[in-house]
Wavefront OBJ file of the C-alpha trace (Angstrom):
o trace
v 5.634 -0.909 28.562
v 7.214 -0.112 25.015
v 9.686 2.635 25.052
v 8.768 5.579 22.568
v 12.162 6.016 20.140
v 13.304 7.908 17.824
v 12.864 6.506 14.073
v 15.363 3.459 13.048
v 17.324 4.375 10.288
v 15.701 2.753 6.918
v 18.892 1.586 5.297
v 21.121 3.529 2.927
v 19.781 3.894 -0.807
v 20.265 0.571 -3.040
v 23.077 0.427 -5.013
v 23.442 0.028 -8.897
v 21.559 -2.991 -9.755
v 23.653 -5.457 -11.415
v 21.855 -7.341 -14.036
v 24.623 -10.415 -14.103
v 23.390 -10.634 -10.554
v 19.744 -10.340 -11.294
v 20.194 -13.471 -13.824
v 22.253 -15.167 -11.586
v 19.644 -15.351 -8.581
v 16.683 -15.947 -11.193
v 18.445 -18.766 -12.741
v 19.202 -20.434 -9.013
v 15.516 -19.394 -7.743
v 14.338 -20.997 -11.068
v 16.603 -24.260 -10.137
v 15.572 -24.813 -6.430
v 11.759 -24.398 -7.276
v 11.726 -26.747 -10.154
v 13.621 -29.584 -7.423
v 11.969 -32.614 -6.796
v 12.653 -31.845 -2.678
v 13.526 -28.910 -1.391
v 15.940 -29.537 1.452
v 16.879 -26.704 4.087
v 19.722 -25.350 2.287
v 17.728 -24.475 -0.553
v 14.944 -23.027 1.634
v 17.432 -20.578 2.634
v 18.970 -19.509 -0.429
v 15.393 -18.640 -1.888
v 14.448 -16.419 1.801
v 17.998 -14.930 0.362
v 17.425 -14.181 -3.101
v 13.933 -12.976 -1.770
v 15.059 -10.530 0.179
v 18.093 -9.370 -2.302
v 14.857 -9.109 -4.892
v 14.031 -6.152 -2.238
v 17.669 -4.245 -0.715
v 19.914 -5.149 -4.079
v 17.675 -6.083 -7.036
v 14.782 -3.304 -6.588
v 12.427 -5.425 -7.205
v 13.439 -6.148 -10.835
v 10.598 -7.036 -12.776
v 12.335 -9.733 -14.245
v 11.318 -11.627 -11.023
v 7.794 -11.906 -12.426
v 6.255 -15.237 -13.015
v 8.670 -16.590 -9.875
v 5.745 -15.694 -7.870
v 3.705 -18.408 -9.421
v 6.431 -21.146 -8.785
v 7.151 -20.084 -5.134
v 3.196 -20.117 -3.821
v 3.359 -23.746 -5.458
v 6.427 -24.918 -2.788
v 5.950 -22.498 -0.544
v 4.743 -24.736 2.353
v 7.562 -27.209 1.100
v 9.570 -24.392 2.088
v 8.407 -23.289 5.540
v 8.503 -26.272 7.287
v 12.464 -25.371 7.619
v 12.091 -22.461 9.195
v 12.105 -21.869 12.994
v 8.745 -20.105 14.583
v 10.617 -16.738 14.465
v 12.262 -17.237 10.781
v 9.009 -18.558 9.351
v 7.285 -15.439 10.234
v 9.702 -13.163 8.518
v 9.720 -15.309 5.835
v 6.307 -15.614 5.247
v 6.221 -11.262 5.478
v 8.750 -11.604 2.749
v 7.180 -14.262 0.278
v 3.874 -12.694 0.566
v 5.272 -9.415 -0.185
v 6.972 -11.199 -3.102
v 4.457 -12.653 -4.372
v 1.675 -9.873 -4.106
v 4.382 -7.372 -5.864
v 4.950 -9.020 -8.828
v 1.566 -9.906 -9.744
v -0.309 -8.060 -12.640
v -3.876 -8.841 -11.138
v -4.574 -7.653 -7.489
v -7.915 -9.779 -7.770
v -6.683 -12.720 -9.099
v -3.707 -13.125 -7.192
v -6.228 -13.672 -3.548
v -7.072 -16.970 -4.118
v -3.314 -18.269 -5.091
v -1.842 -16.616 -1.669
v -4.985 -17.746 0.263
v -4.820 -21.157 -0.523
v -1.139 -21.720 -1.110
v 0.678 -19.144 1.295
v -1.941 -18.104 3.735
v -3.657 -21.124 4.943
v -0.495 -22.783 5.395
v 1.310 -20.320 7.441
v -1.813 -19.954 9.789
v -1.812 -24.009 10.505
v 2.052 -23.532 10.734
v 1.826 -20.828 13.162
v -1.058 -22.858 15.464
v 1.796 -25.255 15.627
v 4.993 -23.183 16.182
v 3.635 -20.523 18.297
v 1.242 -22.479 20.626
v 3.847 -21.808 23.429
v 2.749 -18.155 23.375
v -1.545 -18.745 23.997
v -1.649 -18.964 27.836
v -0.177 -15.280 27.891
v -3.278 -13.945 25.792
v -5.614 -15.543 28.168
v -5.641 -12.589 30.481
v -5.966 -9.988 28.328
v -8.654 -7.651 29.167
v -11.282 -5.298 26.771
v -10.913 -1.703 27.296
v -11.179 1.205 25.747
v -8.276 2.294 23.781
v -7.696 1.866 20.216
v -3.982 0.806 18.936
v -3.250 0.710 15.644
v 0.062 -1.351 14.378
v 1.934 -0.238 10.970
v 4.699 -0.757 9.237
v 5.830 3.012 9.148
v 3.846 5.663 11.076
v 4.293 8.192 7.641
v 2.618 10.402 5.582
v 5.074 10.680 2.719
v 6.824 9.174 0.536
v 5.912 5.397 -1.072
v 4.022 3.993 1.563
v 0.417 5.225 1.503
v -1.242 3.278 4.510
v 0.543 5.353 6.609
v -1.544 8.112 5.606
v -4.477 5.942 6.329
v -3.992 5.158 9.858
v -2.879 8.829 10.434
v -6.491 9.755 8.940
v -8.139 6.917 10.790
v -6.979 7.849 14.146
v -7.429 11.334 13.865
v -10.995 10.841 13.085
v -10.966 8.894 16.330
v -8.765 11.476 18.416
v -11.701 14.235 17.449
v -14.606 11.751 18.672
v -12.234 11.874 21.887
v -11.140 8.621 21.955
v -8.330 6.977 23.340
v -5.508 5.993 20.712
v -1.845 4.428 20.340
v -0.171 4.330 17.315
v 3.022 1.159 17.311
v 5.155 1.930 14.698
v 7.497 -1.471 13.283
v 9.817 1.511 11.769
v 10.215 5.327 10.809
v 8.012 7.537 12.614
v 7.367 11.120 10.441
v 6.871 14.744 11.829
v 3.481 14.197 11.021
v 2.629 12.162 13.686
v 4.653 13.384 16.067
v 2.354 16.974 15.320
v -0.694 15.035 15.978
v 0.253 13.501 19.266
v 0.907 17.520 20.593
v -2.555 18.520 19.131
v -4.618 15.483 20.976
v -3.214 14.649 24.408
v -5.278 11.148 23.997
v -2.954 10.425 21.389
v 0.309 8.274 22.404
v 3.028 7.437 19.558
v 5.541 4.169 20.188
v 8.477 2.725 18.405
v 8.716 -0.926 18.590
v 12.543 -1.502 18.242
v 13.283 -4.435 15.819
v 13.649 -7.745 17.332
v 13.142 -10.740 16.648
v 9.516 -11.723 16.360
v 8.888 -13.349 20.067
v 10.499 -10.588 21.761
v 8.541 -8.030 19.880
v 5.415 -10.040 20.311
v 5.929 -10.491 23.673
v 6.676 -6.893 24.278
v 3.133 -6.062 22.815
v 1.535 -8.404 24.776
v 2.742 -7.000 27.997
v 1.411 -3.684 26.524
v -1.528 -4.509 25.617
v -2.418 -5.872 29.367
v -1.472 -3.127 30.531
v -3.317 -0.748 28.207
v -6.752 -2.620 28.262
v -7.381 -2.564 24.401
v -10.641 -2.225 23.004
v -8.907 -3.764 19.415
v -6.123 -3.840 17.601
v -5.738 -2.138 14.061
v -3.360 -2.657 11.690
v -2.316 -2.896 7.534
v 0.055 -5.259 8.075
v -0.974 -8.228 6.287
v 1.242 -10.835 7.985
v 3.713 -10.436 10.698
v 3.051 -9.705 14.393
v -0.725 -8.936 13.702
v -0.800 -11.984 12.247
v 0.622 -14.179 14.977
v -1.577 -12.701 17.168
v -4.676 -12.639 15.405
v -4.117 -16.478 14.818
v -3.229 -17.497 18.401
v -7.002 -15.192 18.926
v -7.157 -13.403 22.525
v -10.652 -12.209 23.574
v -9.583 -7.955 22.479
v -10.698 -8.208 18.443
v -7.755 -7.854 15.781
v -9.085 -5.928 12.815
v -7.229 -5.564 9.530
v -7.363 -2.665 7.421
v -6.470 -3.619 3.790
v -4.648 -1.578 1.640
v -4.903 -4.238 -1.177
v -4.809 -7.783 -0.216
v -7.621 -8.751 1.438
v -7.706 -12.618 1.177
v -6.611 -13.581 4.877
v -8.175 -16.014 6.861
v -7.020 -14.942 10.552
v -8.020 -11.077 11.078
v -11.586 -11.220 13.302
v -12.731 -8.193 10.862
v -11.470 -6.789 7.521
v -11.640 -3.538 6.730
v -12.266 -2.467 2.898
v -11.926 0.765 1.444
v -15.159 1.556 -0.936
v -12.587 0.459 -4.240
v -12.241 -2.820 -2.957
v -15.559 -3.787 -1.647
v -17.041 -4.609 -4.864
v -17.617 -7.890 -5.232
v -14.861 -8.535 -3.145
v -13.273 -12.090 -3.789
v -12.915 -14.753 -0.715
v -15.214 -16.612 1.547
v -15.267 -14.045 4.348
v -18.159 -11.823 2.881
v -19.855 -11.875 6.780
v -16.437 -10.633 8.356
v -15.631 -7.552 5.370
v -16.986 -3.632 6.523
v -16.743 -1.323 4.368
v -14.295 1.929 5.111
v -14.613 5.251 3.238
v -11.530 5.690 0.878
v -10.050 9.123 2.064
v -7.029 11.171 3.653
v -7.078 13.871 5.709
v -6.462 16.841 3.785
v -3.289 18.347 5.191
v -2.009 15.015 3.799
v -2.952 14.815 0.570
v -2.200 18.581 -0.140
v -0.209 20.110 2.232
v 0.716 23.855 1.687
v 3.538 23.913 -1.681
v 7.050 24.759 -1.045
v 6.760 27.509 -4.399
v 10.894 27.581 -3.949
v 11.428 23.936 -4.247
v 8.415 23.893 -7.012
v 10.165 26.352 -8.995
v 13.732 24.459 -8.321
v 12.167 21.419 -9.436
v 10.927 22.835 -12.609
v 14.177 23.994 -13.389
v 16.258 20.948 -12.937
v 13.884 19.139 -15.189
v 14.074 21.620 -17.779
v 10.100 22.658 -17.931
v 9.376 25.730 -19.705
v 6.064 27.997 -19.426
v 4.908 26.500 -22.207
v 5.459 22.949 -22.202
v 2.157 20.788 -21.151
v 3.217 18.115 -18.918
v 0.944 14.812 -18.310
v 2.282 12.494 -15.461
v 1.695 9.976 -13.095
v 3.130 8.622 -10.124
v 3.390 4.864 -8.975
v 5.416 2.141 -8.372
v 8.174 1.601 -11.937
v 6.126 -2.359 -12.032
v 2.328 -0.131 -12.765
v 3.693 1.324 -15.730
v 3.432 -1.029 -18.235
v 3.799 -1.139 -21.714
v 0.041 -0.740 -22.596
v 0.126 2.821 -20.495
v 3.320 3.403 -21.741
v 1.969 3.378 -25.372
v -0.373 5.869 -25.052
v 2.030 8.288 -23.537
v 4.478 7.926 -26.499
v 1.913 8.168 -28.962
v 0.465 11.738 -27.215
v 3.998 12.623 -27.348
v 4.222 11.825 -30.898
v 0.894 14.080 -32.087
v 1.707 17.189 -29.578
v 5.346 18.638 -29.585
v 3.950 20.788 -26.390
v 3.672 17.641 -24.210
v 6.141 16.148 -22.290
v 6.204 13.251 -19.765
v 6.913 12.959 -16.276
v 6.175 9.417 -14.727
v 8.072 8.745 -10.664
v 8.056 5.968 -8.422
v 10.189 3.291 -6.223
v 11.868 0.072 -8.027
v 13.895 -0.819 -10.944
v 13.313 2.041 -13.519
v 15.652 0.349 -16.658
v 11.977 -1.451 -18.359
v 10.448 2.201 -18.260
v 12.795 3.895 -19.106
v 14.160 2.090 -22.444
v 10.582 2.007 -23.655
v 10.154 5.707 -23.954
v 14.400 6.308 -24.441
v 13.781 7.918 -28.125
v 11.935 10.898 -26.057
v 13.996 10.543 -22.543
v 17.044 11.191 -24.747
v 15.667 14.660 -26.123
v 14.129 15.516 -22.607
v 10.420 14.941 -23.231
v 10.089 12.273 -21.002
v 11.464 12.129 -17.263
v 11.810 8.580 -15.391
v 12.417 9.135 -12.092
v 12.556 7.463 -8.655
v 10.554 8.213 -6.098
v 10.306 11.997 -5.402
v 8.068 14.209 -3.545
v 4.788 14.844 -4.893
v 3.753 17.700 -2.808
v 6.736 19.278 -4.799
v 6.941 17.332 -8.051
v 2.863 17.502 -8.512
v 2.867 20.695 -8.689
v 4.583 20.393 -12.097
v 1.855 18.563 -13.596
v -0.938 19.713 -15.883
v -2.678 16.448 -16.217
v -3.130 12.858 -14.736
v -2.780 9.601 -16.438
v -3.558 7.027 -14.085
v -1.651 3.883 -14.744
v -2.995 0.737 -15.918
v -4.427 -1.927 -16.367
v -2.514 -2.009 -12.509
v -4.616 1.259 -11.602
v -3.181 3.709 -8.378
v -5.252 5.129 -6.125
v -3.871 7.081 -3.103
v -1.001 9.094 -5.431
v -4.235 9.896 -8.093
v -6.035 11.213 -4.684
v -3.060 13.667 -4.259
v -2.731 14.704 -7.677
v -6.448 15.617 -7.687
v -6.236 17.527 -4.303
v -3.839 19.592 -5.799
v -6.668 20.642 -9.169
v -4.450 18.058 -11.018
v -6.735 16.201 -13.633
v -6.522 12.686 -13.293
v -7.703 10.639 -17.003
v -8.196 7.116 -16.692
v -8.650 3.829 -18.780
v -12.790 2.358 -17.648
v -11.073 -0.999 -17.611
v -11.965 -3.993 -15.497
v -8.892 -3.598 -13.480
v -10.120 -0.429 -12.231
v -12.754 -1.944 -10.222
v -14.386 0.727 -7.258
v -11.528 3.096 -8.003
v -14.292 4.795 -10.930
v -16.083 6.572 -7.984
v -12.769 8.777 -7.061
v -12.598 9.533 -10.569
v -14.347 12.333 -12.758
v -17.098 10.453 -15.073
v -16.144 12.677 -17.515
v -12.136 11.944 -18.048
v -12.911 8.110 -17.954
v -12.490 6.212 -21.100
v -12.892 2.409 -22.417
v -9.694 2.227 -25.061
v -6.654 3.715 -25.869
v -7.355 5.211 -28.688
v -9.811 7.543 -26.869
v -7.755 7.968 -23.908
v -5.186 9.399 -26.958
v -7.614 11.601 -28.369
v -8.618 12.780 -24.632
v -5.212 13.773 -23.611
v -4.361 15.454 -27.000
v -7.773 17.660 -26.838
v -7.130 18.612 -23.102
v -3.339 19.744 -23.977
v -4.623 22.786 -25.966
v -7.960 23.285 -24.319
v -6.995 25.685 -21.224
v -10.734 26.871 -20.394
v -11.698 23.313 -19.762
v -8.541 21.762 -17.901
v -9.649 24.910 -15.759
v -13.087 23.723 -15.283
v -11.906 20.020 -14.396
v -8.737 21.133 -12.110
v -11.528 22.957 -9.838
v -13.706 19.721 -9.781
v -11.093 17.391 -9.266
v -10.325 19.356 -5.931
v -13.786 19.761 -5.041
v -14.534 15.632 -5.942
v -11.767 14.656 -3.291
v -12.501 17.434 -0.461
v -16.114 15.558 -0.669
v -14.914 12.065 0.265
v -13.805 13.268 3.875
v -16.126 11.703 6.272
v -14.521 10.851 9.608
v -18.244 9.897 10.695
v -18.337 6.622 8.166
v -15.074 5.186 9.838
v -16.068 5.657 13.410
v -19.727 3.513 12.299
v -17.918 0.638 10.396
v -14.993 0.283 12.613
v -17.792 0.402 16.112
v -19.835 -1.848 14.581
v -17.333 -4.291 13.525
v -16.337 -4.371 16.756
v -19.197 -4.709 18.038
v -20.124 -7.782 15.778
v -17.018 -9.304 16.878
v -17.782 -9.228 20.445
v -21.333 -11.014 20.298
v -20.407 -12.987 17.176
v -22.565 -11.259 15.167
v -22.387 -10.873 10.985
v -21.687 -7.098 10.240
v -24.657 -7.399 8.339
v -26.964 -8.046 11.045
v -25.405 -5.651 12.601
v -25.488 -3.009 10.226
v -29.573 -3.536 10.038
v -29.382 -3.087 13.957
v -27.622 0.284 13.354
v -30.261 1.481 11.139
l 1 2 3 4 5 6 7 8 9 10 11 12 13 14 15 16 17 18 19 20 21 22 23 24 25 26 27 28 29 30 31 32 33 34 35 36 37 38 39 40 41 42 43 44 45 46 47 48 49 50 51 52 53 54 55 56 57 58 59 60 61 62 63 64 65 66 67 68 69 70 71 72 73 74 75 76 77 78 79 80 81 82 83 84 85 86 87 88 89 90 91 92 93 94 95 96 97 98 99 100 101 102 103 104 105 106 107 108 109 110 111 112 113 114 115 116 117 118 119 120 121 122 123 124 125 126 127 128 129 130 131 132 133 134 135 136 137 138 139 140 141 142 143 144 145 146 147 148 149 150 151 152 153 154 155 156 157 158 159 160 161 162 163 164 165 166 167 168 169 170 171 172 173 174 175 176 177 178 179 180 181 182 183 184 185 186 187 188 189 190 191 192 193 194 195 196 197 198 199 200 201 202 203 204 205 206 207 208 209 210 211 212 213 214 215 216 217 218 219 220 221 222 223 224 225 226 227 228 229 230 231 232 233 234 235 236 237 238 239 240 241 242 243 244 245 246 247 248 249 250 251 252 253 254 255 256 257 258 259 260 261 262 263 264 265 266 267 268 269 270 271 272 273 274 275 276 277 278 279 280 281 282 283 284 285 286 287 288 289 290 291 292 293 294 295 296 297 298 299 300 301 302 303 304 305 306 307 308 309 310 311 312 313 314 315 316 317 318 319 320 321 322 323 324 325 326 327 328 329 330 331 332 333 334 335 336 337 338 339 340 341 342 343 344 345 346 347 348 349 350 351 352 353 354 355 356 357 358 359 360 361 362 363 364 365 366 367 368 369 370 371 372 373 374 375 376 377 378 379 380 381 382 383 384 385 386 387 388 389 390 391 392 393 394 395 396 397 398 399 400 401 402 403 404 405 406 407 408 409 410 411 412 413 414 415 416 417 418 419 420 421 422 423 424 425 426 427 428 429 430 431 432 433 434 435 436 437 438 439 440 441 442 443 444 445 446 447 448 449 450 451 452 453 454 455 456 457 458 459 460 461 462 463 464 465 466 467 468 469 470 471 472 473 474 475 476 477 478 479 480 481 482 483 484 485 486 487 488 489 490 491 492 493 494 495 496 497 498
């Protein structure tokens, strides 16, 4: 039975990134890839500079377009790794890879075909040792979800997702486990005190058979009814692909494209027209947080502390947005200078993880007179609070960090773009807009028009409180379940539910 642990520690905070270093890897990346044969020593030195691209480089941006050449070798590559290094290696080059594109759609057919597919044959092959301990694994009951962080705040978003997801379980009065690969927040240590059918682990970091089999053993002794996670690759992986009898069930956050998981779970912004060959395995999910999430009650002392270190006075109008550094890019960042340029009451205010040096020296002329802020990644419970009105970023849209910004009667604007797929129906109708010059002309108007920001602050709140519906996710995740078990399409047995 896994132990339940305190959080690991996540690492300290990366150090100045050293662009010498940055060119130095690229160049050697850009070397091994272009090789005729890749031999083992170069397989390692690209899993290093790949995981340097994460805990020294900050995911530089200058990476971009090494994607492209490592999906092309990367089953070249895995074939040196051991059954425990490939699988951490193929967490890392998917990670890679899905990062630095610029089209989420696009991008599912490359790592399908050139990352995916061979990392499932690879880990038939490797990991066959492992399939007579699945064999007695029995159906049950309970409900375990497996994440990458069990958190609510901060960067990573899905953690908000399974806490929503197995709260609306936990008030149907169902059994649920939550396995957490890392930190575990307040959060959902609060929810395991206010449901006692609620049970909270820490899988200690291992390497991948001894964390594998240590779920294993817990899962036949828990008698699962299926296993949940947003983990695209990794353990759920391993043991999707080696496939007991209890149904493994992915919940995407983004990437979709996998050819293992029994059922995939899409949010109603990725379900349209979804791209793959696993149409009869997708369900749709309802796109939503629980509330105490999203907006959780202000901290009006670190608010006003905030507002003060950036400088913000009463009468400055301040349009922001918050995403990862790679969203905001220079098409988005254009419109912001040029709003800055027609209204001296605006300022800026744009926060998020990774290298910040791209953003930053493309607005510099107003960062240097403190009307634009670049920062890293910051709280937005606090931080959103200093916001007036939304930009959302594109043609790379965000959606979870808009949801916040809207539960709090922030405004969110966005560009009616084709990258902005099903995220239109979390959106006002009224502050979409199809070019750049109108999305100017919108955020100029709204920065001296107080009555109506008023009007649309109160139905932003009101348009996000609406898309709670625990109700939705208990159906779709039952029935996909259900389909599993007697090999069923989730269409069929959708029409069976109506």
């Amino acid at each position: 039975m896994l132990k339940l642990a305190l959080p690991r520690n996540q690492g300290s905070v990366l150090g100045q990134n050293s662009e010498d270093s940055v060119i130095e890897a690229l160049e050697e990346m850009k070397s091994i890839l272009a090789m005729r044969e890749i031999g083992h020593e170069q397989a390692k030195k690209l899993q290093l500079i790949v995981q340097r691209f994460f805990r020294e480089f900050n995911r530089n941006v200058a990476f971009r377009g090494m994607e492209t050449l490592l999906l092309k070798r990367y089953k070249d590559i895995l074939r040196f790794f051991d059954h425990n290094q490939g699988v951490t290696f193929a967490n890392e080059a998917f990670l890679f890879c899905y990062i630095l594109t610029l089209n989420y759609k696009k991008v599912q057919i490359p790592i399908h075909d050139n990352l995916a597919l061979p990392y499932r044959d690879w880990v038939r092959s490797a990991w066959h040792f492992l399939t007579p301990e699945l064999t007695d694994l029995e159906i049950g009951n309970e409900y375990v979800f497996i994440c990458r962080h069990a958190v609510t705040k901060g960067g990573y978003a899905p953690g908000s997702s399974i806490y929503t997801f197995a709260k609306a379980l936990l008030k149907d009065n169902r059994k649920v486990t939550v396995i957490s690969l890392g930190a575990i927040s307040e959060d959902f240590k609060s929810l395991a005190k206010q449901f006692s059918k609620l049970r909270i682990y820490h899988l200690p970091s291992a390497t991948p058979e001894a964390m594998l089999r240590a779920l294993i053993d817990f899962l036949r002794n828990t008698k699962t009814k299926a296993v949940i996670t947003e983990v695209e690759f990794y353990l759920g992986s391993v043991l999707s692909i080696l496939k007991p009898r209890i149904p493994i069930i992915f919940l995407s956050p983004g990437y979709y494209n996998l050819p293992w998981f029994d059922k995939i779970g899409l949010t109603d912004t990725l379900s349209q027209k979804p791209v793959g060959n696993r149409n009869r395995d997708f369900f749709e999910i309802p796109t939503y947080v629980a509330n105490e999430i999203l907006n959780p009650q202000a901290d009006i002392q670190k608010v006003a502390n905030a507002k003060i270190q950036l400088g913000l006075k009463d009468h400055d109008f301040v349009i922001g947005s918050f995403a990862r550094m790679e969203k905001f890019q220079p098409q988005f960042l254009n419109v912001l200078s040029k709003v800055l340029r027609e209204k001296q009451n605006v300022k800026v205010l744009l926060a998020g993880p990774n290298e910040r040096s791209v953003v930053t020296q493309h607005l510099k002329n107003f960062v240097d007179i403190g009307r634009a802020f670049v920062l890293p990644s910051i709280d937005v419970h606090v931080y959103g609070h200093l916001l007036d009105l939304a930009l959302d970023s594109f043609p790379t849209h965000s959606g979870f960090s808009m949801l916040e910004l809207m539960a709090k009667g922030v405004p969110v604007v966005a560009k009616m773009d084709a990258g902005i797929d099903g995220l239109w129906r979390h959106r006002l109708p009224e502050l979409l807009r199809k070019t750049d010059a109108e999305l100017i002309d919108l955020l100029c108007h709204l920065s001296s028009d107080t009555t109506r920001l008023k009007t649309l602050s109160s139905k932003s709140t009101m348009l996000v409180s609406d898309k709670l519906n625990d109700k939705n996710f208990r159906d779709g995740l039952d029935n996909a379940i259900y389909a599993h078990n007697h090999k069923e399409s989730f269409e069929t047995v959708q029409n069976l539910a109506r």
